[in-house]
KOLGU-4560 file (N, C-alpha, C; in nm, 3 decimals, padded with zeros to 5 digits):
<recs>
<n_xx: 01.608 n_yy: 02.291 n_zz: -04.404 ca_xx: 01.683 ca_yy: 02.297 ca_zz: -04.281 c_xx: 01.832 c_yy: 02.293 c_zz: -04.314 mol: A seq: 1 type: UNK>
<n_xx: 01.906 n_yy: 02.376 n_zz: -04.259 ca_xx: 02.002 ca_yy: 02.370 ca_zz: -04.283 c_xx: 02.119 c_yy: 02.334 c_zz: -04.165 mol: A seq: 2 type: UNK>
<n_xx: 02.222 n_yy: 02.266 n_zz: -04.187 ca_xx: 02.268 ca_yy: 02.154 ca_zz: -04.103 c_xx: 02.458 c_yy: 02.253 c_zz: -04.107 mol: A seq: 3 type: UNK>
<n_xx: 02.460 n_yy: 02.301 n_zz: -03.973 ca_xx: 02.565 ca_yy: 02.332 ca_zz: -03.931 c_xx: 02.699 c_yy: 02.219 c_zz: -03.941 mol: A seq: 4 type: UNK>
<n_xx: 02.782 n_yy: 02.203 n_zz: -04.004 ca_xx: 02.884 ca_yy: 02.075 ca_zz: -03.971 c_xx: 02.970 c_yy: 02.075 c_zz: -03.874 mol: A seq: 5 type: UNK>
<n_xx: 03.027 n_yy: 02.237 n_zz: -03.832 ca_xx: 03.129 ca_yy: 02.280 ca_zz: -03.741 c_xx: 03.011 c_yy: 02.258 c_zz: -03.623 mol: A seq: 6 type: UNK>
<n_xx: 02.902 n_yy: 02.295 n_zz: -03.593 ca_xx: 02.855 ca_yy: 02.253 ca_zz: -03.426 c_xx: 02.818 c_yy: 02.092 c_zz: -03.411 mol: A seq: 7 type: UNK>
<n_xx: 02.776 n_yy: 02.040 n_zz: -03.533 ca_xx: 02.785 ca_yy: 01.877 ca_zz: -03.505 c_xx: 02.904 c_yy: 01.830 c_zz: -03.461 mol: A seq: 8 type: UNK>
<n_xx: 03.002 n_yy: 01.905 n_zz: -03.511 ca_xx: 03.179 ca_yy: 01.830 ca_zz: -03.490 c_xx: 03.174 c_yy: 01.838 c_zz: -03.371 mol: A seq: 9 type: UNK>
<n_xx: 03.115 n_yy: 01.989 n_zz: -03.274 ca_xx: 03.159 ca_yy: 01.994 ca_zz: -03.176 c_xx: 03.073 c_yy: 01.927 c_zz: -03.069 mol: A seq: 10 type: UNK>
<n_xx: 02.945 n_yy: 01.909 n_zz: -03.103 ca_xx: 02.891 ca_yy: 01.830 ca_zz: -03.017 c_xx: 02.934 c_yy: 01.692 c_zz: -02.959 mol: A seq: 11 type: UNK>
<n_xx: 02.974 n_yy: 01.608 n_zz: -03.109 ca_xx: 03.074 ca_yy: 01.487 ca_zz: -03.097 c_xx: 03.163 c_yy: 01.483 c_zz: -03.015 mol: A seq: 12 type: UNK>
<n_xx: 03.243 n_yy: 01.580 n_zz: -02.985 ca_xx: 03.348 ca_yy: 01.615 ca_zz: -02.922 c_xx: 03.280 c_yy: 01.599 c_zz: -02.750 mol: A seq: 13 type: UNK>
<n_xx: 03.182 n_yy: 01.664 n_zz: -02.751 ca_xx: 03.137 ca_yy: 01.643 ca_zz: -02.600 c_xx: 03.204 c_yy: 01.525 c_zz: -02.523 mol: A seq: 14 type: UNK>
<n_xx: 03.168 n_yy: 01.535 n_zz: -02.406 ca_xx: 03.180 ca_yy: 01.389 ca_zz: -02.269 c_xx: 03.043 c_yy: 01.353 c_zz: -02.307 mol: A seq: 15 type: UNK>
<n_xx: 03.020 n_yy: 01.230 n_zz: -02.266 ca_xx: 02.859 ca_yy: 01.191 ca_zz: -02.234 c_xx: 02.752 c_yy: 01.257 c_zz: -02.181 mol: A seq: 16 type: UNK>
<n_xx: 02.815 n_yy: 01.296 n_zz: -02.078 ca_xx: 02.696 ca_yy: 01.424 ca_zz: -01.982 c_xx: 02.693 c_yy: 01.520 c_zz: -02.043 mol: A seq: 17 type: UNK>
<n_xx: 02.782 n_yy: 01.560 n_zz: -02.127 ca_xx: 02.760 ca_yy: 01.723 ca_zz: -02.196 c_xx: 02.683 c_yy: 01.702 c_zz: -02.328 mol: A seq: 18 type: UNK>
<n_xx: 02.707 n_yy: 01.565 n_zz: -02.419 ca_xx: 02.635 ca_yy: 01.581 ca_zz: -02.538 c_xx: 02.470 c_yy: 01.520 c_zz: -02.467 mol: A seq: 19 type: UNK>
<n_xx: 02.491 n_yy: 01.442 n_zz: -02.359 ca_xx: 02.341 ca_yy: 01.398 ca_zz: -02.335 c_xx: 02.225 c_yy: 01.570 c_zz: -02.331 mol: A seq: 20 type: UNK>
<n_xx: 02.313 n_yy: 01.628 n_zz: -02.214 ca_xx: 02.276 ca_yy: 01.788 ca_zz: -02.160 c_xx: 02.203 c_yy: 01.818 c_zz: -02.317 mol: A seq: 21 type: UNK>
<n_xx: 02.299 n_yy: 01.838 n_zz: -02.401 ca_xx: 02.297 ca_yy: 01.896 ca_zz: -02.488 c_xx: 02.124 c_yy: 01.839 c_zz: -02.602 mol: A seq: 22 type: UNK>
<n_xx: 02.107 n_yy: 01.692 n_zz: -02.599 ca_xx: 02.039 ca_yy: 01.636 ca_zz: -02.684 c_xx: 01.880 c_yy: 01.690 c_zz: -02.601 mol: A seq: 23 type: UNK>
<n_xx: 01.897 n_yy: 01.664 n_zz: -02.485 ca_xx: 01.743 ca_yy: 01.672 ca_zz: -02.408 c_xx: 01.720 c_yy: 01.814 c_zz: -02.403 mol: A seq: 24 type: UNK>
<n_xx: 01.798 n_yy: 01.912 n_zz: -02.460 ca_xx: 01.796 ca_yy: 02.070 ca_zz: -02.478 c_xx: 01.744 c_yy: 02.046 c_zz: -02.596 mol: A seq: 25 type: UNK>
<n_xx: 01.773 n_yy: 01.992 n_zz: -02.703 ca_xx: 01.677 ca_yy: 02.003 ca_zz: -02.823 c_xx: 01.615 c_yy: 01.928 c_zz: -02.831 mol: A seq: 26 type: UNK>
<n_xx: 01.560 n_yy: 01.817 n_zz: -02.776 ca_xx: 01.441 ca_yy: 01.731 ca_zz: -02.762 c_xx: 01.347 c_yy: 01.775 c_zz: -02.722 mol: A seq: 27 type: UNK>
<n_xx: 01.365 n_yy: 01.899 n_zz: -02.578 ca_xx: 01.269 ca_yy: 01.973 ca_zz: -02.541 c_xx: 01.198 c_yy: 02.040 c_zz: -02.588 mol: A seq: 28 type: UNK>
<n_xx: 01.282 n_yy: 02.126 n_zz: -02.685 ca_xx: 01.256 ca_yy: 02.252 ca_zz: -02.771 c_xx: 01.163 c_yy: 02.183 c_zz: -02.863 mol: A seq: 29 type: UNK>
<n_xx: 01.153 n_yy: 02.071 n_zz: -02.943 ca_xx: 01.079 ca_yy: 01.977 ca_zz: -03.011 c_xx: 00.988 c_yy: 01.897 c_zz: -02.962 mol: A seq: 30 type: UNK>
<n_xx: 00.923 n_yy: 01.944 n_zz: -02.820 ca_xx: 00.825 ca_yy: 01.844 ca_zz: -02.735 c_xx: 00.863 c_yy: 01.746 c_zz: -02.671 mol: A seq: 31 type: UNK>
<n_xx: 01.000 n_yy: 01.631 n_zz: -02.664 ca_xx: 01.053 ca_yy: 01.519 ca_zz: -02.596 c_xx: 01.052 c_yy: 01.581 c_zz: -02.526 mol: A seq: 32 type: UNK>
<n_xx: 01.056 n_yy: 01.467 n_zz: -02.382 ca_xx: 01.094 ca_yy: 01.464 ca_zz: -02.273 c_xx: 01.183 c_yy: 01.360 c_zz: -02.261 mol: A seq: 33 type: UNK>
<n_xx: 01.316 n_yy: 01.347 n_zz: -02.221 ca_xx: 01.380 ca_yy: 01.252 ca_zz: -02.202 c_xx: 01.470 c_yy: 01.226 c_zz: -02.064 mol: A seq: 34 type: UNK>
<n_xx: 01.523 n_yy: 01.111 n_zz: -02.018 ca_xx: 01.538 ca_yy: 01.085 ca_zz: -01.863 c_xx: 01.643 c_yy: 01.192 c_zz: -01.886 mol: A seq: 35 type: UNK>
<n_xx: 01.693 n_yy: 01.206 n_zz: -01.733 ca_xx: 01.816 ca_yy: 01.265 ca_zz: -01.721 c_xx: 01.945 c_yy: 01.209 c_zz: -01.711 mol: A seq: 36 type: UNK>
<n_xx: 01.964 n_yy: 01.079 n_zz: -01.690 ca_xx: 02.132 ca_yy: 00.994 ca_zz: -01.666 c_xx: 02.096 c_yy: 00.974 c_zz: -01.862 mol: A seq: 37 type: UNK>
<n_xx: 02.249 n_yy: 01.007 n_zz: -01.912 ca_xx: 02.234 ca_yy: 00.944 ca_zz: -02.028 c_xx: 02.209 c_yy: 00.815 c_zz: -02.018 mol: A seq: 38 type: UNK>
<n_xx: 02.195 n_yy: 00.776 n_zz: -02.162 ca_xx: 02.185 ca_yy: 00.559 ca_zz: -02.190 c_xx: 02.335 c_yy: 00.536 c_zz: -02.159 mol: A seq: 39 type: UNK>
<n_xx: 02.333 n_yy: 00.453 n_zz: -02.163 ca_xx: 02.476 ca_yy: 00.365 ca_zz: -02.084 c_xx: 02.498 c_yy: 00.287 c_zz: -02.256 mol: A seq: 40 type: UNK>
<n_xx: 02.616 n_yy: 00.191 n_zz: -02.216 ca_xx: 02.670 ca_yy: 00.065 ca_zz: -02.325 c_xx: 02.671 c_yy: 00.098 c_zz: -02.457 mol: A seq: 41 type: UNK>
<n_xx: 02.739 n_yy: 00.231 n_zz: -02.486 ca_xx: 02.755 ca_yy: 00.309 ca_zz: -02.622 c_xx: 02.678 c_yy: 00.301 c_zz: -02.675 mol: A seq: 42 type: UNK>
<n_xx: 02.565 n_yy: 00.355 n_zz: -02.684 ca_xx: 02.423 ca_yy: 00.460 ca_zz: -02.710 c_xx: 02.469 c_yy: 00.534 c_zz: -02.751 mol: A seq: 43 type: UNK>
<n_xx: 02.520 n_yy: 00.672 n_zz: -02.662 ca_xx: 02.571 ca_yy: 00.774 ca_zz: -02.736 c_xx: 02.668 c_yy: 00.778 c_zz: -02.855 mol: A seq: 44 type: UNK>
<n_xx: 02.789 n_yy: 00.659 n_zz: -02.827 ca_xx: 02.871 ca_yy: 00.647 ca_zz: -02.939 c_xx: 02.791 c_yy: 00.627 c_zz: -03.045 mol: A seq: 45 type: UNK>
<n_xx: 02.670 n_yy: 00.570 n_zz: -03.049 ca_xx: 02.599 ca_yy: 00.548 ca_zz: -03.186 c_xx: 02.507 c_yy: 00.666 c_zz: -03.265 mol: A seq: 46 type: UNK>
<n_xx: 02.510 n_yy: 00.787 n_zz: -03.143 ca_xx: 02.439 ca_yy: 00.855 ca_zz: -03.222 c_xx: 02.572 c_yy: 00.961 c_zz: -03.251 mol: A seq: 47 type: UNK>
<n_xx: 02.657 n_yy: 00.929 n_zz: -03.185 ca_xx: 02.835 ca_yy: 01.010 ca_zz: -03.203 c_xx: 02.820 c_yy: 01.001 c_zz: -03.380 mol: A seq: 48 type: UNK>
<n_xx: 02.847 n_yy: 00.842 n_zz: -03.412 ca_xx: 02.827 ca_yy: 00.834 ca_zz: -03.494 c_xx: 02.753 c_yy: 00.901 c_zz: -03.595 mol: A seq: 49 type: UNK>
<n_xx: 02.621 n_yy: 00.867 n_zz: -03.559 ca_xx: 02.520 ca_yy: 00.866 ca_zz: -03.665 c_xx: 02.508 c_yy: 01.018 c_zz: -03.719 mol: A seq: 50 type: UNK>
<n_xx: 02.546 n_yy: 01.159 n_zz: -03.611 ca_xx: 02.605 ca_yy: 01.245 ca_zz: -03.624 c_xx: 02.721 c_yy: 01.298 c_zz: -03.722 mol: A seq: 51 type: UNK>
<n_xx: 02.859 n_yy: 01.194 n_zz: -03.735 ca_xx: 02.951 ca_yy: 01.222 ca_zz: -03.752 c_xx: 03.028 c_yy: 01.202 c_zz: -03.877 mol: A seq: 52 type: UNK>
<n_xx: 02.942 n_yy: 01.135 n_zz: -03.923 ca_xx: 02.985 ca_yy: 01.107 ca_zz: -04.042 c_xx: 03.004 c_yy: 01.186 c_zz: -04.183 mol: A seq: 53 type: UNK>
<n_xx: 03.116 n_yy: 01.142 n_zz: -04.227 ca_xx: 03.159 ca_yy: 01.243 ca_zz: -04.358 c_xx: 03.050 c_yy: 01.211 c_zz: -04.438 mol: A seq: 54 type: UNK>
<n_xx: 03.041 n_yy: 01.342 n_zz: -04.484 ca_xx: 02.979 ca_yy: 01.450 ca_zz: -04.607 c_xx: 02.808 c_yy: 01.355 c_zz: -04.573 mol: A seq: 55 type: UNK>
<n_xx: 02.821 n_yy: 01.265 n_zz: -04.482 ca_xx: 02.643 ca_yy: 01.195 ca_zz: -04.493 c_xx: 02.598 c_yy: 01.241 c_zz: -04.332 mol: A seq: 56 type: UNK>
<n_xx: 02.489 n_yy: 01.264 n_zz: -04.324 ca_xx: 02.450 ca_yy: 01.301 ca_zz: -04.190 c_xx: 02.345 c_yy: 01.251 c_zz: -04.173 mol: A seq: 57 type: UNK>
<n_xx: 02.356 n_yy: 01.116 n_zz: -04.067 ca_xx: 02.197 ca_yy: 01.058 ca_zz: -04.059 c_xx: 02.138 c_yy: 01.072 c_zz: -03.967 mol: A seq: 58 type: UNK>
<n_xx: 02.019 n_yy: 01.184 n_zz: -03.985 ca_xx: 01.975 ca_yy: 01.219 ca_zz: -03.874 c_xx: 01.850 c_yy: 01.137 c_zz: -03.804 mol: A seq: 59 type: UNK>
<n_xx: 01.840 n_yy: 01.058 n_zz: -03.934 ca_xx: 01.738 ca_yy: 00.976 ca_zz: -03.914 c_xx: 01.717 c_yy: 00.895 c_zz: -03.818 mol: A seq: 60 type: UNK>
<n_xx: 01.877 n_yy: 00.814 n_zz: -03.815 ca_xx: 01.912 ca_yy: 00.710 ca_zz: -03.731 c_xx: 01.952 c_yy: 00.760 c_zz: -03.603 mol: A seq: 61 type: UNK>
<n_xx: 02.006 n_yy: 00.900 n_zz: -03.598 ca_xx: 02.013 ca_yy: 00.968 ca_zz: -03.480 c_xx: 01.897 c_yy: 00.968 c_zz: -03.392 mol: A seq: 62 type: UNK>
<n_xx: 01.755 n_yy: 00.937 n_zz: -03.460 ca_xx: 01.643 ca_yy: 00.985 ca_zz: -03.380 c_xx: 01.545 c_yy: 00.923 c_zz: -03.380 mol: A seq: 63 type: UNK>
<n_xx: 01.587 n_yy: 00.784 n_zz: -03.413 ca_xx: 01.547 ca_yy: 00.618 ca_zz: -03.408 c_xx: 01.615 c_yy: 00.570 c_zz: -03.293 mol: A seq: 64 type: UNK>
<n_xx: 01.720 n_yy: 00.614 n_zz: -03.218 ca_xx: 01.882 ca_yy: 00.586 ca_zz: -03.157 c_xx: 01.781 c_yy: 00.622 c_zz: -03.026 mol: A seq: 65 type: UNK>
<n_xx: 01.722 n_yy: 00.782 n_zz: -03.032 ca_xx: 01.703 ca_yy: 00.870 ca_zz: -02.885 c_xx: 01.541 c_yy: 00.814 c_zz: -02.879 mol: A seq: 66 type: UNK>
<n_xx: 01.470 n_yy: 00.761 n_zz: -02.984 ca_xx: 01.334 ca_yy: 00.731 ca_zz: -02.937 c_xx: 01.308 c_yy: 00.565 c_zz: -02.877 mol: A seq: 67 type: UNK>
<n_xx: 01.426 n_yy: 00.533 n_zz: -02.948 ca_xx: 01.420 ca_yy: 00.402 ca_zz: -02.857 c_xx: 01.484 c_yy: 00.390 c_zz: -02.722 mol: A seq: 68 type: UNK>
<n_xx: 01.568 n_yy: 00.461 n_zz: -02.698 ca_xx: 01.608 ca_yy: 00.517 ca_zz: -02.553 c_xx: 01.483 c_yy: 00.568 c_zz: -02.459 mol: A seq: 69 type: UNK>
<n_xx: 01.412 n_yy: 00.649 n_zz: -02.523 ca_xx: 01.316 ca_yy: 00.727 ca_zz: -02.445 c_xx: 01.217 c_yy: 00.593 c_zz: -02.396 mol: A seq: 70 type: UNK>
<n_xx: 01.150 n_yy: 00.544 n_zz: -02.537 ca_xx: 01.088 ca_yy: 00.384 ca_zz: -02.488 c_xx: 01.109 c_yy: 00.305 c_zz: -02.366 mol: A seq: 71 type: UNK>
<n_xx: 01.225 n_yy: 00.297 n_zz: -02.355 ca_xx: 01.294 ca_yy: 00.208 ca_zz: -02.233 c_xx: 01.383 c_yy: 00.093 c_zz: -02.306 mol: A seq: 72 type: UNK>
<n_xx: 01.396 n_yy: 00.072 n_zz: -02.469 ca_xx: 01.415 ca_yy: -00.043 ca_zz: -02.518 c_xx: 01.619 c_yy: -00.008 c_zz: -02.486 mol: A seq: 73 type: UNK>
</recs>
């Protein structure tokens, strides 16, 4: 798989509603279903993060971040 860095940058860049929009567009495409109001109390900043980081990209934790969201936790 190969990992675009210029559309991660820009996703980061999003508002909340646009990178949420954006995550439940490829959650879908991958079988999730996820609510529609993003998570609240910097959630997203954490997967901003987990996204954003130089030359390391953890996508792992990105999707530990959205399955415990989906949970309800």
């Amino acid at each position: 798989m190969r990992i675009d860095k210029e559309k991660l940058k820009a996703l980061t860049s999003l508002s909340d509603e646009a990178l949420w929009e954006e995550i439940k567009k490829i959650g879908k495409s991958h079988g999730f279903t996820l609510p529609d109001a993003p998570p609240k109390n910097g959630e997203l900043g954490k997967v901003r993060r987990a996204l954003g980081e130089e030359e390391r990209i953890n996508l792992g934790e990105a999707i530990k971040i959205i399955n415990q969201y989906r949970k309800g936790r």
